[in-house]
N, C-alpha and C positions, 0 to 999 in steps of 0.2 A: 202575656199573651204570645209573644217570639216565640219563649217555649214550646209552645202548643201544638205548633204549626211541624210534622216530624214527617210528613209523608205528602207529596205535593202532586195533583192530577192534572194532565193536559189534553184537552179535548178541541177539536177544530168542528163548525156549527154554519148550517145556513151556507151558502155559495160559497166553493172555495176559489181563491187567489193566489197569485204568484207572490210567494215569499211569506207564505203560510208554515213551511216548512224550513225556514229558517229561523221564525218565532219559535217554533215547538223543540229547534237544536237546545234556539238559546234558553228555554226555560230548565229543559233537560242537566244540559251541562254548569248551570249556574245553580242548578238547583244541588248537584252534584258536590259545588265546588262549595256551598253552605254546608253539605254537612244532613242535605235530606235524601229521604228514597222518594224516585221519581214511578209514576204509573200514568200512562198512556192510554187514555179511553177510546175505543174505533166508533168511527161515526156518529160522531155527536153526543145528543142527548140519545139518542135513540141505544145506540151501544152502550150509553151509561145506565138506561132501565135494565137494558137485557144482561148486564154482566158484562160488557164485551171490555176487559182492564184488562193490561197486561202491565209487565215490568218494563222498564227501561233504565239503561243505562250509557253513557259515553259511547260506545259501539253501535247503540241501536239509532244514532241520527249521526255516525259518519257518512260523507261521502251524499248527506240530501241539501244542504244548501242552496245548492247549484239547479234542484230541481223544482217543475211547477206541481200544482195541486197541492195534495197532502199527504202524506205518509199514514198519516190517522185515518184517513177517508172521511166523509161529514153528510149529512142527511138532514134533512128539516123533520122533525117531529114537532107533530101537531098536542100530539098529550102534554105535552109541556105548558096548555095554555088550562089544565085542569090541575087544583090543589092536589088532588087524591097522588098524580105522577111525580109534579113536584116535589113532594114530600118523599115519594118511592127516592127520586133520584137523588136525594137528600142518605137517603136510609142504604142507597146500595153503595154510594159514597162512602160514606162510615162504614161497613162492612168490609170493602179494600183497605178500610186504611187510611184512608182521603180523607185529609183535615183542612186541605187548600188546594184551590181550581182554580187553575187560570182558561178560560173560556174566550175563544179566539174565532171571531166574528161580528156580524152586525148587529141593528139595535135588537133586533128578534132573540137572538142569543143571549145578549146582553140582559132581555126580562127573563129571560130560565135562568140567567146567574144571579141575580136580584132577588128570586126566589127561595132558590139554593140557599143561599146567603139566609135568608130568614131564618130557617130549620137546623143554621149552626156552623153551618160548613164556610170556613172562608175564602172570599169569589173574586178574583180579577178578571176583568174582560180586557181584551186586546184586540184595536177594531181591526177586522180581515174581512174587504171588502172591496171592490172592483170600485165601486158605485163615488167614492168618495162622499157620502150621502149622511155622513155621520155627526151630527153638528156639534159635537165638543171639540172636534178634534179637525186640523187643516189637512193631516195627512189621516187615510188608511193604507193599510198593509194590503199591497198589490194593485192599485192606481196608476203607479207609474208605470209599470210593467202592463199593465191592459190600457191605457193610452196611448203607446210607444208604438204596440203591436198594431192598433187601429190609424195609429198617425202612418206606418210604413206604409199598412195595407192600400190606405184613400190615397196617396203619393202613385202607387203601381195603377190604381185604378183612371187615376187621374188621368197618366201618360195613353192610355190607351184611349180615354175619354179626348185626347185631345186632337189624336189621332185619326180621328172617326167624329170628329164634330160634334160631339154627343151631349148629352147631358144625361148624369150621372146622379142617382139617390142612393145613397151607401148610408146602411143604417146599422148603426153602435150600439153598445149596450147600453142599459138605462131604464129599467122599467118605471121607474118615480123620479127620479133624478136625471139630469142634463149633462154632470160634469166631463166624462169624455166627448160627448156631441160638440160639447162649447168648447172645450183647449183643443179638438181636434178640426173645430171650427177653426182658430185663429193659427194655429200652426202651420194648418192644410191651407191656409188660405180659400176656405171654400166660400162660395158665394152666397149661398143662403143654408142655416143653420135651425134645425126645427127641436127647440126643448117641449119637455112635458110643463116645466112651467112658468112659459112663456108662449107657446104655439097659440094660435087665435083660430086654427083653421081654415083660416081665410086661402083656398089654393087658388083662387083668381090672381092673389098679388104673385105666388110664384110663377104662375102664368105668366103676368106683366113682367117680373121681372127678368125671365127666361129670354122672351121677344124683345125688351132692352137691348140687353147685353148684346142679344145678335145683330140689331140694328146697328151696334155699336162698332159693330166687327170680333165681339167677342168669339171665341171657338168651340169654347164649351163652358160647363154651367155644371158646378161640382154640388151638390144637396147634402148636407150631412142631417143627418134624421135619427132621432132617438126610439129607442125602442117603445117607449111606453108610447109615442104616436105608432110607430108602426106601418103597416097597410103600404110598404113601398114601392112593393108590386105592382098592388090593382093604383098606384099614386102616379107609377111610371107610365103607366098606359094611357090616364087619364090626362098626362103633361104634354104625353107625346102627341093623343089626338087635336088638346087645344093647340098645340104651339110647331105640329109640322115638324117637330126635332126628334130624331131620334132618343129615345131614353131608354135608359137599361138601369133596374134594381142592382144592387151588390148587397147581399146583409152577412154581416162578416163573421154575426154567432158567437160559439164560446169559442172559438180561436182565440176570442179576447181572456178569454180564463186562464188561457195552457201557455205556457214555453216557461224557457228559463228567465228568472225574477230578474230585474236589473238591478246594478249593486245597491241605488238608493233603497230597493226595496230589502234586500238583503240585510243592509246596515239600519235603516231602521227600525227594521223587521226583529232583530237579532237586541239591539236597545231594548226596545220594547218589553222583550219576550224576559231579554234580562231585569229589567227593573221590576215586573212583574211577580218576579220570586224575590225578589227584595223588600218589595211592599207586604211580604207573604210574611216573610221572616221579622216585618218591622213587626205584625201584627196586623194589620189593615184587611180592611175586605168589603164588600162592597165597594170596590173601585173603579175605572174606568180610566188603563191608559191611554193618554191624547198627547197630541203636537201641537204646539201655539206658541206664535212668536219666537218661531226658532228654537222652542225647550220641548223639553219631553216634560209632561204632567199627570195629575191625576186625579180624579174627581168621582165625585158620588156617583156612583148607578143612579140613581134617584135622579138627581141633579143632570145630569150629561142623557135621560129619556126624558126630561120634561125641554132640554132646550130644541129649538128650529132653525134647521137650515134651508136657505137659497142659495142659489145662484150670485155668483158674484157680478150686480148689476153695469158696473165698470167695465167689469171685462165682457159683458153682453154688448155692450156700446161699439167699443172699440173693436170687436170682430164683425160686427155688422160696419162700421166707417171705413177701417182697415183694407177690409176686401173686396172692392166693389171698385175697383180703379176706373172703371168705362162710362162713371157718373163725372170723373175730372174728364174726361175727351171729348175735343170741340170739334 
């Protein structure tokens, strides 16, 4: 089966992340160093229906490590959820040449590789995703780099928020998942922390808890809020009239997508993207690389979209106890 595998494609799918573009070096140049020809699909699935392959080689991903987004550019395509495209991008696969993809994104991309995968072609996914949302795996590819950017951002907002007595709702990415809201909850020190799945709605208690603090002499009142609740705005206004306090929304957007990757994402990005073509060349397909327990791993497509994640309950706890110092002041 090693054999086989003589010409390897790499495609970036679904949202792109910082340090997307170091996975695509490292598949590039290891692919190289095997002994395959490398081909580069632009934007996704969608560029692999329509043709859009190009060659690559060592030159074509110098000088992008350092950089955010992707070099491949990526697009969500919806045909990818009918047999008839499937099968197409199956068939214009084989046509370039493409006997192995590695498919670099979330689980959405993950079920186009999966299908891939059926009609012949062999399929690594490599999760690149903001969201950390992936449940096989503890890391995605660009997490650290878009929590970092959202942890500086809520720091600047803060100071100004403290300045002005304020209270502040700064809302993160997140449309189904919490994980930047919650590590940016405990790092920022914010005071109340709103995930998609843990929120109850209840904005009476943040009311209460806004009028606390200030009874308490607090100064201000930091909200970090997940995208998938949303509504910061018309949330801010509605805080401000129960509680007499100034508030002001911040929603900080895809800034949290863009800059340059930080080295974890870099290095594990770049692992990844290498073991990828290793598993290509072992024969494997249908894979899925993951981080657990401090190793790099890999598991079924199959296996790694039937598992679920949360939220890590513990560290819900402790950033809700953690930050809230004016419940110890007598």
């Amino acid at each position: 089966m090693a054999d086989q595998v003589k010409t390897i494609g790499v495609l970036t799918s679904g949202g792109d992340a910082p340090g997307m573009n170091a996975a695509i070096r490292a598949v590039v140049r290891q692919a190289i160093a095997r002994g395959k020809t490398v081909k580069g699909i632009r934007r996704g699935y969608a560029g692999l229906l329509a043709g859009e392959i190009i060659d690559m080689n060592a030159h074509s991903v110098s000088e992008t490590i350092q950089r955010g987004g992707t070099i491949l550019q990526t697009a969500r395509c919806l045909e990818m959820l009918n047999p008839e495209y499937q099968e197409k991008a199956a068939m214009k696969a084989r046509e370039a040449g493409i006997d192995g993809l590695v498919v670099i994104g979330g689980d959405g991309s993950f079920m186009g590789a999966q299908k891939i995968s059926k009609f012949g072609i062999n399929t690594i996914g490599l999760p690149g995703t903001i969201d950390l949302d992936i449940a096989c795996t503890e890391y995605t590819i660009g997490f650290d780099t878009a929590v970092n950017t959202a942890m500086e951002a809520i720091d600047k907002v803060r100071d100004t928020s403290t300045s002005h007595e304020r209270c502040s709702i700064i809302e993160v990415m997140g449309r189904g998942a919490g994980y930047i809201a919650l590590w940016c909850g405990i790092a920022n020190g914010a005071e109340d922390v709103l995930l998609p799945e843990r929120y109850d709605y209840d904005e009476q208690k943040l009311v209460n808890h806004i009028i606390e603090g200030r009874k308490k002499g607090k100064q201000h009142h930091i909200i970090i809020n997940a995208e998938g609740i949303g509504h910061s705005t018309s949330m801010a206004k509605r805080i401000e009239a129960a509680t007499g306090i100034e508030t002001r929304a911040t929603i900080l957007g895809h800034m949290q997508r863009g800059g340059s990757p930080t080295c974890k994402d870099r290095v594990y990005a770049s692992t990844m993207g290498a073991m990828a073509v290793d598993l290509l060349c072992e024969g494997k397909t249908n894979r899925v690389v993951g981080y657990r327990h401090g190793e790099f791993v890999d598991f079924d497509i199959d296996e790694a979209l039937a598992m679920h994640k949360d939220v890590d309950e513990y560290q819900y706890q402790i950033c809700n106890s953690l930050n809230n110092d004016y419940k110890y002041t007598e």
